[in-house]
N, C-alpha and C positions, 0 to 999 in steps of 0.2 A: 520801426520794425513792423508794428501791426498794420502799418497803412500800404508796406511793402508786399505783404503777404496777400491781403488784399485785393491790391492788385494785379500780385500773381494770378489768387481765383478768379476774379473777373475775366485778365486776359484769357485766362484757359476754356474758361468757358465761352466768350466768344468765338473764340476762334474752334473750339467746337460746334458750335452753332451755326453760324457762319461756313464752318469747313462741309456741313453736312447741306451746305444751299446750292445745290451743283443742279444743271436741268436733268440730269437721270435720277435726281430726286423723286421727280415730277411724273415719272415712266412709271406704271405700276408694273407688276412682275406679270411679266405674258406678251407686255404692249410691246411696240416698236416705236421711236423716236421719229418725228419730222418736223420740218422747217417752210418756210417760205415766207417773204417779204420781213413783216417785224414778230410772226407770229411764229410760238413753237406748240407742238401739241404731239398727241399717242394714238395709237391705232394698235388693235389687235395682232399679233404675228401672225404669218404667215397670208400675209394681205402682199398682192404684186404692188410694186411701188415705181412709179416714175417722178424726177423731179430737176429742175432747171433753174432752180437757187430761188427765183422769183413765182415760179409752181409747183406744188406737191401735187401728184394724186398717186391713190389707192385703190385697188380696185378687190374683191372679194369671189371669188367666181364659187358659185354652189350647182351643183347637177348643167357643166358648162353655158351656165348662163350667170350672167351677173347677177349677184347678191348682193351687193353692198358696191357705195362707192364714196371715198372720201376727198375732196376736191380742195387745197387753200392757194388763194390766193390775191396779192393785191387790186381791188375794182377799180372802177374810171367812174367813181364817185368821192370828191369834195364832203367833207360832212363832217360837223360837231357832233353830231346825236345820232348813236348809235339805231336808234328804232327808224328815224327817216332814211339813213341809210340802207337798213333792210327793207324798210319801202321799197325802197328806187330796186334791190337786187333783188327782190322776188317778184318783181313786173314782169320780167320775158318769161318764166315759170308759166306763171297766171295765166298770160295768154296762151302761151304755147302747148304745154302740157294737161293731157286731158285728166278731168274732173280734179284741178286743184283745189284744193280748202284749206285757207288758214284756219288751224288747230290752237294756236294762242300766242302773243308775244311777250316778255318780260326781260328786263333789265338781270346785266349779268355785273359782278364785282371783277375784271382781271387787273389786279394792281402792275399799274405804271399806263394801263391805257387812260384816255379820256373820257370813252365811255366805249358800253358794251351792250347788247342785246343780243336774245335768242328769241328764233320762232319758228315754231314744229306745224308742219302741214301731212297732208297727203295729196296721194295722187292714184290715175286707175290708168295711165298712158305705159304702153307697153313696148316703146320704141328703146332699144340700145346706146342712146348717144349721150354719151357723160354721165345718164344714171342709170340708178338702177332699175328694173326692170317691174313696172307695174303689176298688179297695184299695191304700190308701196307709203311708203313715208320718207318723211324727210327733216332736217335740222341743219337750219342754219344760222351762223354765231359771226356777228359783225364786230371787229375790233376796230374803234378809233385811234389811230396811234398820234401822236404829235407830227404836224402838218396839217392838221385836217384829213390823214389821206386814210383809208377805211380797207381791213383786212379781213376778206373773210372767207370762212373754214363752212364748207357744205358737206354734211352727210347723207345719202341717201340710199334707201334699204327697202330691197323685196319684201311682201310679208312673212315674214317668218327668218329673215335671213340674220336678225339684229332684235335682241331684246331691247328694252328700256332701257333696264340698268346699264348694258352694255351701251348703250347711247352716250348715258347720261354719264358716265365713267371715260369717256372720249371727250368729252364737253368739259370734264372737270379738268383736263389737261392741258385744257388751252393759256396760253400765257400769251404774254407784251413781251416780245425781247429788243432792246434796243438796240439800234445799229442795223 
């Protein structure tokens, strides 16, 4: 009888546990939900969104110009290790976009990936095309998923258009979703 009981409390509790492991978990209150390749992640509301199952983007518009913009998707980079990967996708940045500076890179933990990094830059390039509008910043988070094949989520933000925390509170919402 006691071993019955038991494992009534066990089951109930798992499956509490477990019932409350849903991806709108993962969405804090304000954010909006997306997708693209094996990654899910959050972006603030009221951001315009386009997306083609394989791309997300977001886009933030402040004083009709771009503020923000949040871009995922799978690269045409091969890679175990998360940090050479962000090598290889912040090369066209570097050269292309004026007065880039890497700001720092570190190791990120997203369980089920293989490995993960982040690295925050800026920039003083004031052209419209896929970011935001100089002189801004930027963060980008490379997910290695199984395959080798490498997914990654860029944000980039006016000065003023994105705090920190709000940064860093979209970065904590990044996941591995299988399939």
């Amino acid at each position: 009888m006691r071993i019955k009981l038991v494992a009534a409390v066990l089951a109930a509790l798992a499956g509490g546990v477990l019932g409350g492991c849903t991806a709108s978990a993962d969405v804090p209150d304000g954010f909006t939900a997306g997708k693209a390749a094996n990654v899910t992640f959050a972006h603030p509301e009221g951001w315009s969104t386009t997306s083609t199952g394989s791309t997300y983007q977001a886009e933030l518009r402040k004083g009709g110009r771009l503020g923000a913009v949040l871009t995922a998707q799978r690269i045409d980079v091969q890679s175990g290790d998360a940090r050479a990967a962000l090598a290889t996708a912040i090369g066209g940045p570097q050269l292309s976009w004026f007065g880039y500076s890497v700001q720092g890179m570190r190791d990120l933990e997203i369980e089920g990936a293989e490995s993960s990094a982040r690295v925050d830059y800026t920039y003083r390039d004031n052209r419209e095309q896929g970011i935001a509008v100089g002189p801004g910043a930027g963060t980008d988070v490379a997910v290695v998923v199984p395959g080798r094949k490498v997914d990654l989520v860029r944000i980039t933000w006016s000065r003023g258009a994105l705090t920190a925390a709000q940064v860093n509170e979209i970065v904590s919402t990044i996941r591995y979703q299988e399939g």
